[in-house]
N, C-alpha and C positions, 0 to 999 in steps of 0.2 A: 890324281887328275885335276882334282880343284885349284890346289897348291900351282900345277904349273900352268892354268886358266889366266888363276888370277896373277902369276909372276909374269905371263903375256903378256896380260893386261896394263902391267905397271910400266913394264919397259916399254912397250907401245904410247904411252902419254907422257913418259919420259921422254921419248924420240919426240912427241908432238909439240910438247912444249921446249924444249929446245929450239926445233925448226923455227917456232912463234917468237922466243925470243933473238933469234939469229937474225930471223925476217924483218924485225923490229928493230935491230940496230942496224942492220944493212940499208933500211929507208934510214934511219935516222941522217947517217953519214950522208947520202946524197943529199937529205935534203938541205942538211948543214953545207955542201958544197954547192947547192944550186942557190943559199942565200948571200953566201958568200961573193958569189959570182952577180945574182941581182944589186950587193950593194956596192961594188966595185964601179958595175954600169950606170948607178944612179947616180953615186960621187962625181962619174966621169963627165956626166952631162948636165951635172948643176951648174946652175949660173954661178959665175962666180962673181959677178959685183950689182949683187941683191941687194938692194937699199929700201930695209922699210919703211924709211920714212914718206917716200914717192906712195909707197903700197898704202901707206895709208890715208897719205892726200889723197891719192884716186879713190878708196872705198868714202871718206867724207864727202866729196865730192858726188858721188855717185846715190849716198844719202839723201845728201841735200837736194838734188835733181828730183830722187823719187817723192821726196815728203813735202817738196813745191811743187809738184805738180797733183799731189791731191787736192780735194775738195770734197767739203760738204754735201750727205745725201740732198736730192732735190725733190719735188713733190713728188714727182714721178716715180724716184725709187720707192717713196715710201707708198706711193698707191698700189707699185708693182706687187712689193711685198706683203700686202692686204691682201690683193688678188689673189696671187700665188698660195698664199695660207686658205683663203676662200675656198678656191680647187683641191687644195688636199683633204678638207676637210666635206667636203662631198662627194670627191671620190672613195674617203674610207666608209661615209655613209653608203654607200653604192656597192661598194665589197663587203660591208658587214652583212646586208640585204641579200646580196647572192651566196654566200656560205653558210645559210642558217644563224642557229646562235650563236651568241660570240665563245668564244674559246675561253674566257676569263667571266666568270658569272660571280653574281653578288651569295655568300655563303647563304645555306638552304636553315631556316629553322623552323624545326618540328613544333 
């Protein structure tokens, strides 16, 4: 009775991995025709008279515009940025306050 449990058994995950491996090539083929078919369509609809050198004038160009029209922080930013640090720094005093002690304490020695 055991003998034919387990020769069940074997043939049963025989059947199972087969079906895994069938399953597995049977996606595979599609997907190898669905890329096939994606790179046919993307051939089909490149430009075909692509000139880097235009692509690159425009991205320098496009450099140049962003990096002339910055500027130097001004007093302001930098008071903002005072401020702003000021406030975080009162508000964590404010939350340490309402949660008890802090979570991170200095080690205890006996």
């Amino acid at each position: 009775m055991v003998e034919v449990s387990l020769g069940l058994l074997w043939g049963m995950g025989c059947v199972w991995v087969a079906l895994i491996w069938w399953r597995l090539e049977k996606n595979a083929l599609i997907l190898k025709h669905e890329l096939s078919q994606a790179k046919a369509s993307i051939e089909n609809a490149a430009p075909t008279n692509f000139n880097v050198a235009d692509l690159k004038a425009e991205l320098e160009e496009l450099i140049a515009d962003t990096i002339g029209s910055m500027q130097p922080p001004s007093i302001a930013d930098h008071l903002g940025g005072v401020l702003a640090q000021w406030a975080q720094i009162k508000m964590m005093k404010e939350a340490q306050t309402m949660q008890g002690p802090p979570v991170i304490s200095e080690p205890l020695v006996d």
